[in-house]
C-alpha positions in Angstrom: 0.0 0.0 0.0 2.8 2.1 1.0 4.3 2.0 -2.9 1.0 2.1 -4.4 0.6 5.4 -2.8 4.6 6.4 -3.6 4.1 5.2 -7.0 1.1 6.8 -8.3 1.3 10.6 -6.0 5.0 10.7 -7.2 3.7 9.5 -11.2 1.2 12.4 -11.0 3.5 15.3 -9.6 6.0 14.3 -12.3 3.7 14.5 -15.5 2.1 17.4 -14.0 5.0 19.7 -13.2 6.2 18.3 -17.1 3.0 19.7 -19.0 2.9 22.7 -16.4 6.6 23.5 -17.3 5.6 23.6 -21.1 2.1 25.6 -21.0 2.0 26.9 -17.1 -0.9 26.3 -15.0 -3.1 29.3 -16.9 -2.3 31.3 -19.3 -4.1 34.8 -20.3 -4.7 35.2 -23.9 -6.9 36.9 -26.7 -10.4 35.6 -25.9 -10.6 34.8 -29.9 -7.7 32.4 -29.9 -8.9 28.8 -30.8 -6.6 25.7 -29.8 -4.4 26.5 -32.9 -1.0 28.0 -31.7 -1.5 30.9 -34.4 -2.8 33.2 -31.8 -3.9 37.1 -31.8 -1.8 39.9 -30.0 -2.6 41.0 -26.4 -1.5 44.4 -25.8 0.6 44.5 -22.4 -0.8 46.8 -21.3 -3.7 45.4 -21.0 -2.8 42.9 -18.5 -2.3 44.4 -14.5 0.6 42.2 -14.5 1.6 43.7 -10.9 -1.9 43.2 -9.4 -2.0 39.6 -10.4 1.7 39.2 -9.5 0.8 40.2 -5.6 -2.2 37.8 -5.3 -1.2 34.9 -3.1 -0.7 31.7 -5.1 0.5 32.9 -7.8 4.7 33.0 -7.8 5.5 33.5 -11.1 4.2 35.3 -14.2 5.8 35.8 -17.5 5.0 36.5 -21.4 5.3 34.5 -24.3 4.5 34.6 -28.0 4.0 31.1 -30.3 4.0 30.7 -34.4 4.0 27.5 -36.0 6.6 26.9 -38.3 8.6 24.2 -40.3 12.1 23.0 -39.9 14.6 22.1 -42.8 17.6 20.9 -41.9 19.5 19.0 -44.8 17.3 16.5 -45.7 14.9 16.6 -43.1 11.8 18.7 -42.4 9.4 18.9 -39.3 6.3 21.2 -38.1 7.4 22.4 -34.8 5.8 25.7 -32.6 8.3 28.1 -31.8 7.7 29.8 -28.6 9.1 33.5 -27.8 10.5 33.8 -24.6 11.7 37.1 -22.7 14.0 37.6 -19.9 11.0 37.4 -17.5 10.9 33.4 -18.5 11.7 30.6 -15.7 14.1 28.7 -16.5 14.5 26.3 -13.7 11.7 23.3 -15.3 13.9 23.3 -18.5 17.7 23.7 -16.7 16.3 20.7 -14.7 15.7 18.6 -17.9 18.7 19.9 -19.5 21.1 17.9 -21.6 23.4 20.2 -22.7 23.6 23.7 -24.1 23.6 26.7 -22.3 20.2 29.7 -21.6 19.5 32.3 -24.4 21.1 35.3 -24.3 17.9 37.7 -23.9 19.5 40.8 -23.6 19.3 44.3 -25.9 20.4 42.3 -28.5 18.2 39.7 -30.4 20.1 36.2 -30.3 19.7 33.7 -32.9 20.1 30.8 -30.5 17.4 28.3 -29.9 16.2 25.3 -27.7 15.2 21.9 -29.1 14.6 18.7 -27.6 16.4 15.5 -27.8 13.8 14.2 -30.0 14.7 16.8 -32.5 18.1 17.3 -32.7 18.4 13.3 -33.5 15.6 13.4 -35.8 17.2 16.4 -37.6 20.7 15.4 -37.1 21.3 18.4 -34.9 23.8 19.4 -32.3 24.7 22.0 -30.5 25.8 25.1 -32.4 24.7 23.8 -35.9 22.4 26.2 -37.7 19.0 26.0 -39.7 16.5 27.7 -41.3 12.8 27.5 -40.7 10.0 28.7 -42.7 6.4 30.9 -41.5 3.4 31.8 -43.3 1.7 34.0 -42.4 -2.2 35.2 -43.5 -2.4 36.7 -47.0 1.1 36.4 -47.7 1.9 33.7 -50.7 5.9 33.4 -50.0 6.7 31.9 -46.5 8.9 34.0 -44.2 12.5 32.6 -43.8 14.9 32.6 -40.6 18.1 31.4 -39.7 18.4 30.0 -36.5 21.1 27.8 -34.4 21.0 25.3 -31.9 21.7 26.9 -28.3 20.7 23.8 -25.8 19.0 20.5 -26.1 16.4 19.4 -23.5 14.4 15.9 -23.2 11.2 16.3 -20.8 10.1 12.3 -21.6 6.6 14.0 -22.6 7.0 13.1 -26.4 3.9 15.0 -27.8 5.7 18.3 -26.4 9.5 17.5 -27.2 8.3 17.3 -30.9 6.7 20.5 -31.0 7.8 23.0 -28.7 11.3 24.8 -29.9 12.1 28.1 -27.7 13.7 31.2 -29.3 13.9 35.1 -28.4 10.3 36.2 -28.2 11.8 39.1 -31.0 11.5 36.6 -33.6 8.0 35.6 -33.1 7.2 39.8 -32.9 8.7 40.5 -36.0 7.0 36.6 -37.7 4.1 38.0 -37.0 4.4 41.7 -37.7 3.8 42.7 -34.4 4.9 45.6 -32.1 7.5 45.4 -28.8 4.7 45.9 -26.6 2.5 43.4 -28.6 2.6 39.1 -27.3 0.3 36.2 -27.4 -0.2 35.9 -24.0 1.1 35.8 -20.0 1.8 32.2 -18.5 0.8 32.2 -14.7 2.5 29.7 -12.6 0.6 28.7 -9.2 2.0 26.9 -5.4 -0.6 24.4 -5.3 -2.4 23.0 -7.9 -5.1 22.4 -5.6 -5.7 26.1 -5.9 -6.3 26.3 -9.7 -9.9 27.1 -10.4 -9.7 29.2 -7.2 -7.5 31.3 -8.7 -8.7 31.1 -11.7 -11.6 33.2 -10.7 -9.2 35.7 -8.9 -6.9 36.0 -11.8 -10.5 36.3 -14.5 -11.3 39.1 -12.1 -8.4 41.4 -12.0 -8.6 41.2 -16.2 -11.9 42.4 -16.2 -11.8 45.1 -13.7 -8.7 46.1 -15.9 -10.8 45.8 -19.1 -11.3 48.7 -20.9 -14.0 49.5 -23.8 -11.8 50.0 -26.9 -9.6 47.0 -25.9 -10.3 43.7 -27.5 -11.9 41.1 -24.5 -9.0 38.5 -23.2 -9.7 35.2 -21.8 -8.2 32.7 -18.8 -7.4 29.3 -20.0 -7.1 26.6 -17.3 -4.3 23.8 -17.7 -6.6 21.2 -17.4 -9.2 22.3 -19.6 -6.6 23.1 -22.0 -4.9 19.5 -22.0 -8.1 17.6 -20.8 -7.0 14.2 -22.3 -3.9 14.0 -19.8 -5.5 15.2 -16.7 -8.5 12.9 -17.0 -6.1 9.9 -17.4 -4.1 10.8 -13.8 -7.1 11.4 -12.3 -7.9 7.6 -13.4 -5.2 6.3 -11.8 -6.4 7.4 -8.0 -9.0 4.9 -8.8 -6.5 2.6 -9.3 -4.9 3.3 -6.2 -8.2 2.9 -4.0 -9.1 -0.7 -6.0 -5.3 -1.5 -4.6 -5.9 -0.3 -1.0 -9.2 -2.1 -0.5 -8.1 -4.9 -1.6 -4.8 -5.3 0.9 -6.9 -4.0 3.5 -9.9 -6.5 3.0 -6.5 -9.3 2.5 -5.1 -8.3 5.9 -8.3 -8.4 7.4 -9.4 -11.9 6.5 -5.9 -13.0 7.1 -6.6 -11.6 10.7 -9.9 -13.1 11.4 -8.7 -16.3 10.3 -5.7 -15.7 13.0 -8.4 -14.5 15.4 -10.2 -17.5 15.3 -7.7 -20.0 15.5 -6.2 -18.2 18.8 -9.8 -18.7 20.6 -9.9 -22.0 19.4 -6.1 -23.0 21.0 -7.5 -21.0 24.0 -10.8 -22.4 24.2 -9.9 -24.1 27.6 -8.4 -20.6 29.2 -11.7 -19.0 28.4 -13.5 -21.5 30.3 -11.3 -21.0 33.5 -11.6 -17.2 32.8 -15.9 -17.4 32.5 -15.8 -19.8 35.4 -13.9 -17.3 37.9 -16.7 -15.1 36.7 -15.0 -13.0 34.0 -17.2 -11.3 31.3 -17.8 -11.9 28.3 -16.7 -7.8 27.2 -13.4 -8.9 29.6 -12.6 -12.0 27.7 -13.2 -10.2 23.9 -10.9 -7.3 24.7 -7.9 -9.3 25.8 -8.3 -11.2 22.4 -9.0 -7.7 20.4 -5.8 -6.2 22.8 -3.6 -9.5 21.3 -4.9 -8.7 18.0 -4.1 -5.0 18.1 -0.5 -6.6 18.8 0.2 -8.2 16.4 -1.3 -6.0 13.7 1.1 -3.4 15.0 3.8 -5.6 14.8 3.0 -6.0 10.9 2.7 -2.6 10.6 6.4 -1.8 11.7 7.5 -4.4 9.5 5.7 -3.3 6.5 6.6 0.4 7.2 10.2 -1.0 7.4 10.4 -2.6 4.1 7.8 -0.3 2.3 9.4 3.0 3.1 13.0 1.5 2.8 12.0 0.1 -1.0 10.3 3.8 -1.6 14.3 5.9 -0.3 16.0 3.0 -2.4 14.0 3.4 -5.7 14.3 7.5 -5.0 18.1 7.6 -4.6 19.3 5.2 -6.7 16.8 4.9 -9.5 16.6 1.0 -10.0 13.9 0.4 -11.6 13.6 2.3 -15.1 10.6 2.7 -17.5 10.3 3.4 -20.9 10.1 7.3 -21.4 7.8 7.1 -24.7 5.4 5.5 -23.1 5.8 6.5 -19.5 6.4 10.0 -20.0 9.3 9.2 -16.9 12.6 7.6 -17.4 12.7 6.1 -13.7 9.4 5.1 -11.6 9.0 8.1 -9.4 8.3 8.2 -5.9 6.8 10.6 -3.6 6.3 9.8 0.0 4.6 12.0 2.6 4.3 11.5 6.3 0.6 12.8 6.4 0.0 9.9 3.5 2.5 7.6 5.9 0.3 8.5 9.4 -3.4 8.2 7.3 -2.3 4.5 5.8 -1.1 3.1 8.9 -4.4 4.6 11.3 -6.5 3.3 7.9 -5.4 -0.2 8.0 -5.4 -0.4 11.8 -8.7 1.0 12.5 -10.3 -1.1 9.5 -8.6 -4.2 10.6 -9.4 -3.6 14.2 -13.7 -3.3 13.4 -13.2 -6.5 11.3 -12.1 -8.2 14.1 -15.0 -7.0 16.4 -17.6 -9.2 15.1 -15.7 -12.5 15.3 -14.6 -12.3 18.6 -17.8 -12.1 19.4 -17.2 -15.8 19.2 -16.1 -15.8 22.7 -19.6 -15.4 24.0 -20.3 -18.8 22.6 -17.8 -20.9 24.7 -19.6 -22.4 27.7 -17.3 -22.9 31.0 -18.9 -25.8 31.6 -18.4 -27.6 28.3 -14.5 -26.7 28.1 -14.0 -27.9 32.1 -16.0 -31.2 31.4 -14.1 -31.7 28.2 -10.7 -31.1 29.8 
């Protein structure tokens, strides 16, 4: 139970921070953006970046521009999104999936460097410093727009859907792609503390846009991570299901497993509980030194499982034994994430369900007459 729980908390965190990392937890764009990444320009003004800055929950906030392109290298072509970044962008979700390169230069100067993933680079023949040239179209224009890019860093996130599409740049580039001004993006990336929190501030974040909303200004509109990317979040949702189907089951094991052990204790004892009923012990008296035994020894297997369980849990986080295939995984290693409040609520779960299982058949006690056990002995 305790590596179900590891297994599956740790699985979720993981994909989650891995999607979060690519499209943030909401994101504030043109209300008449569709799901393509071709998107309309928000004004930057238009967005009380300070206000929603100093709400609690919310510890980052950054802008970003996207245009779908294609990439030729040699021989080889691929549709990729690149994604404008600024020096307001956090870099710690893609130094920590790193492979090598270094972060682009996003000074005065508009750098001609570029992120790609793993995926990429091999699929392209790519490496670090070689240069490309990918092609834009844009809307009523019949010749595709043309730029020369090369390869500042390469990253591999596991999450293959993103790896092939995603390819970060200097949010210039995109500006200029898409005949925009310097105070002109598609968007802000919000980045929250607790994903519990998300439609909460949601609502908070919807609200300071449309108290900042102005006439003339064309409306904008908060999109939620998990109504952006439904198809992921519905599947790790699926898989707490999985983990209560797992913790029934071990509990309903252990607690057969125990009323079987019950039963055959009062039967070894049958003859003490006679003595006990004949010096005029109760019946209540009798059950709770049986339950008291029981309690016992289900602590016992409680120490012992914590032992092992937790041990297997530091082993598989520290040393990364057991690996998975990223492709189809999304992970390279099987994560694990432990927490003592999940630790203290197993351990008081399985002992207080074990413990009213046993209740009923040590009722059994009440069944053994004194006189029957004496005359047998």
């Amino acid at each position: 139970m305790i590596l179900a729980i590891a297994i599956v908390v740790g699985f979720q965190e993981e994909v989650e921070g891995k999607v979060n990392g690519f499209a943030a937890h909401l994101q504030i764009v043109n209300y008449d953006n569709n799901q393509s990444y071709q998107t309309g320009p928000v004004q930057t003004s238009q967005v009380p970046v300070v206000r929603i800055s100093e709400t609690p929950g919310i510890s980052h906030i950054q802008k970003f521009a996207t245009k779908p392109g294609m990439i030729k290298a040699g021989d080889e072509i691929q549709g990729v999104v690149l994604k404008g970044i600024s020096n307001d962008f956090d870099w710690s979700f893609f130094e920590k999936n790193k492979i090598s390169g270094t972060r682009i230069p996003l000074d005065s100067t508009r750098s001609d460097q570029i992120w790609l993933s793993e995926q990429l680079s091999e699929k392209l023949k790519l490496k670090i410093g070689d240069q490309f040239r990918m092609y834009f179209l844009n809307e009523n224009e019949k010749l595709p727009r043309i730029r020369q890019f090369s390869v500042g860093g390469i990253y591999r996130t596991g999450l293959e859907e993103f790896d092939l599409m995603f390819v970060l740049s200097d949010i210039r580039h995109v500006q200029r792609l898409n005949s925009w001004q310097e105070n002109q993006v598609s968007g802000y990336e919000l980045f929250i503390s607790d994903m519990d929190r998300l439609d909460e501030l949601e609502s908070a974040v919807r609200s300071e846009i449309i108290l900042a909303q102005k006439e003339y200004e064309p409306a904008l509109h908060v999109v939620n991570i998990k109504r952006k990317f439904p198809q992921i979040f519905d599947w790790l949702d699926l898989l707490d299901m999985n983990v209560w189907i797992i913790l029934i089951l071990m509990v309903v094991v252990a607690g057969f497993n125990m009323i079987s052990g019950l039963l055959v204790i009062i039967l070894e004892r049958t003859q003490m509980i006679g003595i006990l009923k004949s010096m005029g012990a109760a019946n209540a008296s009798v059950r709770k030194v049986f339950l008291y035994l029981s309690v016992f020894l289900v602590g016992k297997g409680l120490i012992w499982g914590n032992i092992l369980g937790v041990s297997l849990c530091l082993i598989q986080y520290y040393f990364k034994i057991v690996q998975l295939d990223p492709t189809s995984y999304y992970v390279s290693t099987v994560p694990v994430k432990l927490s003592l409040a999940h630790l203290l609520f197993l351990n008081l779960g399985a002992l207080t369900v074990t413990m009213l299982m046993l209740i009923a058949p040590s009722w059994f006690v009440s069944r053994i007459a004194p006189e029957k056990t004496i005359r047998f002995d």
